[in-house]
C-alpha positions, 0 to 999 in steps of 0.5 A: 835290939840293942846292946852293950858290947866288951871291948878289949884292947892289948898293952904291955906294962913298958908302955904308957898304958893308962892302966896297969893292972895290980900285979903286972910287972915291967914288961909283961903283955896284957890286956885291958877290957870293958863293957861300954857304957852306951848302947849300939843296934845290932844290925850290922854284919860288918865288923869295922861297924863295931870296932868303930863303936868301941873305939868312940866309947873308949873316947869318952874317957881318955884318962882311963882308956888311953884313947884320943880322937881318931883313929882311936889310938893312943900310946899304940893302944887300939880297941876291937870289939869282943864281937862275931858278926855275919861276915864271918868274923869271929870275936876270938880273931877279930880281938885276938887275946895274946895275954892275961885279960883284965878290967879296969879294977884289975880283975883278972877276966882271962889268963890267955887265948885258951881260957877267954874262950873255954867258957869259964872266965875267971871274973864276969865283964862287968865294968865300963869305960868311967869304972862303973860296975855294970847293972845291964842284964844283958852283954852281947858279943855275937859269939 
């Protein structure tokens, strides 16, 4: 089987993020989250394997995601997979959320750690890397 994944990645509005959503101010943390475009199998238990994915899917668009080649960071800005996988792993540690959660449209997804995993975000994950509203049925995470 293959999937999309959600991706999320943290900034703060004082940084050169590549996106500050409406309605952040000067200073204030947030994240920013997409789906990716491409598709991935999901074979691995490790989670290295899908932060790498990410990390390459938001490399296809720098100018929205800030991303420039390897190891994945610009602007102190790095991508984790909103993923659990066999080895433990769980998305809630390995994409810690500090911080509202938003898309790149500035839709607010989450307003913290608390409501991200309460299992009633505020606004679906449905835009990827290029700002495309997603038609997939189907966004795995693992969790």
């Amino acid at each position: 089987m293959c999937v999309l994944f959600i991706i999320l990645a943290a900034a703060s509005a004082t940084q050169a993020a590549p996106i500050v959503p409406t309605g952040v101010g000067p200073g204030e943390s947030y994240h920013l989250a997409f789906i990716t475009r491409d598709l991935v199998p999901i074979s691995s238990s490790d989670i290295d394997y899908y932060n790498e994915f990410v990390t390459e899917q938001a490399a296809l668009n720098p100018s929205v995601t800030g991303t420039m080649g390897s190891p994945g960071q610009y602007r102190g800005i790095s991508w984790f997979a909103i993923a659990s996988t066999g080895d433990g792993t769980h998305a809630r540690d390995n994409a810690l959320v500090q911080a509202p959660v938003y898309l790149f449209d500035s839709s607010k997804v989450a307003d913290g750690f608390d409501d991200m995993w309460d299992a009633s975000i505020d606004h679906a994950l449905n835009v990827d890397q290029f700002l495309s509203t997603s038609v997939h049925d189907f966004v795995a995470t693992g969790s």
